[in-house]
C-alpha positions in Angstrom: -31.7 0.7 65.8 -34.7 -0.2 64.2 -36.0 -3.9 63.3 -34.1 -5.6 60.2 -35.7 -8.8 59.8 -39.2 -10.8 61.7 -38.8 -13.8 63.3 -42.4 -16.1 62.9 -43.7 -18.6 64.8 -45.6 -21.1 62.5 -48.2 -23.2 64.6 -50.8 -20.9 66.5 -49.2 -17.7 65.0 -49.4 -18.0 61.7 -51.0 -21.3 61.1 -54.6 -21.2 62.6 -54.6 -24.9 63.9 -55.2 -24.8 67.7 -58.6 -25.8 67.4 -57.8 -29.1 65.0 -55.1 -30.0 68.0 -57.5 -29.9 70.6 -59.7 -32.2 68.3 -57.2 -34.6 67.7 -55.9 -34.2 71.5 -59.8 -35.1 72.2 -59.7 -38.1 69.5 -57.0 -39.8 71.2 -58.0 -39.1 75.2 -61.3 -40.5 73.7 -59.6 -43.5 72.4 -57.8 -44.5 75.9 -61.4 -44.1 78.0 -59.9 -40.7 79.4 -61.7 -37.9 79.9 -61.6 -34.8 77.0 -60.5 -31.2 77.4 -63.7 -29.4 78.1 -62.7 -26.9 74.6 -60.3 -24.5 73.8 -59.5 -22.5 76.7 -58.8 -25.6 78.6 -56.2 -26.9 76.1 -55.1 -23.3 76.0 -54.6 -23.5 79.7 -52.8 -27.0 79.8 -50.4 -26.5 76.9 -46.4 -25.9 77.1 -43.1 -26.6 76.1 -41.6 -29.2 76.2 -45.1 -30.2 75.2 -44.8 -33.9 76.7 -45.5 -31.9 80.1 -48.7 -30.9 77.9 -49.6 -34.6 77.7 -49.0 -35.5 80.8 -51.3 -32.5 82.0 -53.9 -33.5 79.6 -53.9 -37.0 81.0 -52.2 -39.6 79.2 -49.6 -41.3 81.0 -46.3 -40.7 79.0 -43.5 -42.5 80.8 -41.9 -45.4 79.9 -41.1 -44.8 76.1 -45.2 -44.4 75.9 -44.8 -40.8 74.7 -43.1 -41.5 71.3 -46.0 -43.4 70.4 -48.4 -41.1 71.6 -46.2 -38.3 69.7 -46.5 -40.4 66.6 -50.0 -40.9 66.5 -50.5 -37.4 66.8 -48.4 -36.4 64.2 -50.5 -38.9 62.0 -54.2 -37.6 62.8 -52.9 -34.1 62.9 -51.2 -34.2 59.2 -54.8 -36.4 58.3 -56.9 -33.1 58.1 -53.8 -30.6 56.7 -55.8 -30.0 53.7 -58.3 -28.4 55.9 -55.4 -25.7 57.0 -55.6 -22.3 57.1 -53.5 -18.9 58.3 -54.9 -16.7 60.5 -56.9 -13.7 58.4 -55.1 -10.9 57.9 -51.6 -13.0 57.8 -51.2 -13.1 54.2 -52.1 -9.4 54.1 -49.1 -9.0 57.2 -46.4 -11.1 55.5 -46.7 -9.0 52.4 -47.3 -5.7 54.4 -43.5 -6.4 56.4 -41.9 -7.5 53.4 -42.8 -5.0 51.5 -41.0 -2.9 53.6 -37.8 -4.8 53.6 -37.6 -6.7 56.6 -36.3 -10.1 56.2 -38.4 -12.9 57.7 -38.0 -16.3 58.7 -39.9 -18.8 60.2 -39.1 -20.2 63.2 -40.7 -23.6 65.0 -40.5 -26.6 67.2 -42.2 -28.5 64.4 -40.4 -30.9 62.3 -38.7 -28.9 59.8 -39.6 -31.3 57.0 -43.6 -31.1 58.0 -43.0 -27.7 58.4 -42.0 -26.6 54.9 -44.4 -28.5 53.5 -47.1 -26.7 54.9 -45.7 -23.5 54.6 -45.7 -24.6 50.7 -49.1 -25.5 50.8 -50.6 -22.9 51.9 -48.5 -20.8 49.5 -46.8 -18.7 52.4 -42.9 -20.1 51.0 -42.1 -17.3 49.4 -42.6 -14.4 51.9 -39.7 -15.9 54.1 -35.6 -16.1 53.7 -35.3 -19.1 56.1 -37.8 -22.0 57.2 -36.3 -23.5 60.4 -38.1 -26.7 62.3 -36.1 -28.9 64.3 -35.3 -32.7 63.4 -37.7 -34.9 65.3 -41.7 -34.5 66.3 -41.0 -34.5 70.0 -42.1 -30.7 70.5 -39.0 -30.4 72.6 -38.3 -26.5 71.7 -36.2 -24.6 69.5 -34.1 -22.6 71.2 -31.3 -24.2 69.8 -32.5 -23.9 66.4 -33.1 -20.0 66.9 -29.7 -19.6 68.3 -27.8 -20.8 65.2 -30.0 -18.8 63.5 -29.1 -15.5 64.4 -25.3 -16.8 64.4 -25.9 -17.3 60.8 -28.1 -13.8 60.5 -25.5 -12.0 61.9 -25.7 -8.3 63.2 -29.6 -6.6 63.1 -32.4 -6.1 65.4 -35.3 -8.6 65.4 -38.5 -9.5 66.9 -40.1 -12.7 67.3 -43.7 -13.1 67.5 -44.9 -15.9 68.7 -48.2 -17.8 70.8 -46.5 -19.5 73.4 -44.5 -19.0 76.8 -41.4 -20.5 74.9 -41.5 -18.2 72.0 -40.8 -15.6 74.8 -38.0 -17.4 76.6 -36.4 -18.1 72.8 -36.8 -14.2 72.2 -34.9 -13.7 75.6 -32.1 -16.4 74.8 -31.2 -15.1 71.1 -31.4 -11.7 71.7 -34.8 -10.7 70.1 -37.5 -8.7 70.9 -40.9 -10.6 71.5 -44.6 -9.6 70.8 -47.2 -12.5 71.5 -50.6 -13.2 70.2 -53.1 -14.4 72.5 -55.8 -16.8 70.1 -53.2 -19.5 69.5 -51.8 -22.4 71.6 -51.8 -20.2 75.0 -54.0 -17.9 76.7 -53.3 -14.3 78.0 -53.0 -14.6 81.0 -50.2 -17.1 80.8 -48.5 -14.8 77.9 -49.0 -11.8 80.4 -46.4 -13.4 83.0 -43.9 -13.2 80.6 -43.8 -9.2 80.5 -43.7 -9.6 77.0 -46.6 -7.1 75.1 -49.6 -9.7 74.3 -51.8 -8.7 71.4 -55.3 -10.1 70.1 -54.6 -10.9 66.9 -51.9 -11.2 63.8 -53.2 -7.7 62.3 -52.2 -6.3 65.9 -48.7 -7.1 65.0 -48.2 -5.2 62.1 -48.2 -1.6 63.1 -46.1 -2.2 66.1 -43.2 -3.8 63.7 -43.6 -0.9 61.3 -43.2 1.7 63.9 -39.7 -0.2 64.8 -38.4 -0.9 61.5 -35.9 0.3 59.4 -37.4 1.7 56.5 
C-alpha cells in the first residue's frame, strides 16, 4: 500500500528557523552571564525533546518553576523577529509537488497550536494542508499524543512523517507512520542516524522518495 497522506513537521522542517533559535538561545544565556553556544552545530548537538532537557543542557538552571519563565521569554523574543521567517527553499515547490498528487497533508508540531497556525498563515503555506495540529501550551513537551488522535481521526491509510528531530522518529514509530528525517534543522545527522530512520540533506530530498511510495 502505497502513501495516502504526509505528515509535516513545522519548526526545522519546513520552517527554516534553527538559526533565529540559537540566536535567541544566545540572547538569553547572554543575559544571565552564561556562556553562549559556540553556533549551530553545537545547538544542533544539545537540542531534544522534551526540550527543557535542551535548556538544561545549554546551561540555564530550570528547576524550581524557573523553566516556565525561561519558556516564556523565549516564546517572546522568538515570535519578535517572525516577520523575518522563511520555509526552507524548495518547500513551497514540495508542498505543491505532493499535493498535486493527491496525498493529503497535515502539519504536525510540538508548537503551540495557536502560534503555529499563525505562522503557517503568514507565510502563506495554510492552504497546502487538511489539518494544522500544535499542542496547547509552549512547554515543547512533544506531541505524540497529538499525532495519535490524529491518525484515530484519519483513519485507515499509509503515511510518512518527516521530520528534524529524534522525537519526530519516536512519534512515527508510536502512530504507525513511516519516518524520513532531514538533517539541517534542529538536530544533526549523526543523532538522526541512531534512529535507523533514512536521514536526508534537505526538503527537496524528500520529495522523490514520497512519490515513489504514493498512491497515485
Amino acid at each position: 500500500m502505497g502513501y495516502s497522506r504526509v505528515i509535516w513537521d513545522w519548526n526545522g522542517t519546513l520552517l527554516n528557523d534553527a538559526r533565529h533559535c540559537l540566536s535567541v538561545i544566545n540572547s538569553m544565556l547572554s543575559q544571565r552571564d552564561l556562556p553562549c553556544l559556540g553556533g549551530i552545530d553545537e545547538y544542533r548537538k544539545l537540542f531534544r525533546f522534551p526540550v527543557v532537557g535542551f535548556y538544561r543542557a545549554a546551561g540555564f538552571d530550570v528547576d524550581g518553576g524557573k523553566f516556565d519563565i525561561i519558556a516564556a521569554e523565549f516564546i517572546k523574543l522568538y515570535r519578535a523577529g517572525e516577520d523575518s521567517f522563511r520555509l526552507f527553499p524548495g518547500a513551497g515547490e514540495v508542498l505543491s509537488a505532493v499535493a498535486s498528487a493527491g496525498l493529503g497533508q497535515v502539519i504536525l508540531s510540538a508548537s503551540e497550536e495557536r502560534m503555529l497556525r499563525a505562522q503557517a498563515a503568514l507565510l502563506g503555506a495554510d492552504k497546502y494542508f487538511d489539518e494544522i495540529i500544535g499542542i496547547s501550551d509552549i512547554y515543547g513537551g512533544g506531541k505524540a499524543g497529538a499525532g495519535l488522535a490524529y491518525m484515530k481521526r484519519a483513519g485507515a491509510g499509509r503515511a510518512v512523517l518527516v521530520g528534524d528531530t529524534v522525537h519526530d522518529h519516536e512519534t512515527a514509530q508510536l502512530i504507525g507512520a513511516d519516518c524520513l528525517l532531514i538533517a539541517n534543522g534542529h538536530q544533526n545527522a549523526g543523532e538522526l542516524m541512531k534512529t535507523g530512520a533514512p536521514v536526508l540533506g534537505d526538503i527537496t530530498d524528500v520529495l522523490p522518495v514520497i512519490l515513489r511510495e504514493a498512491i497515485i
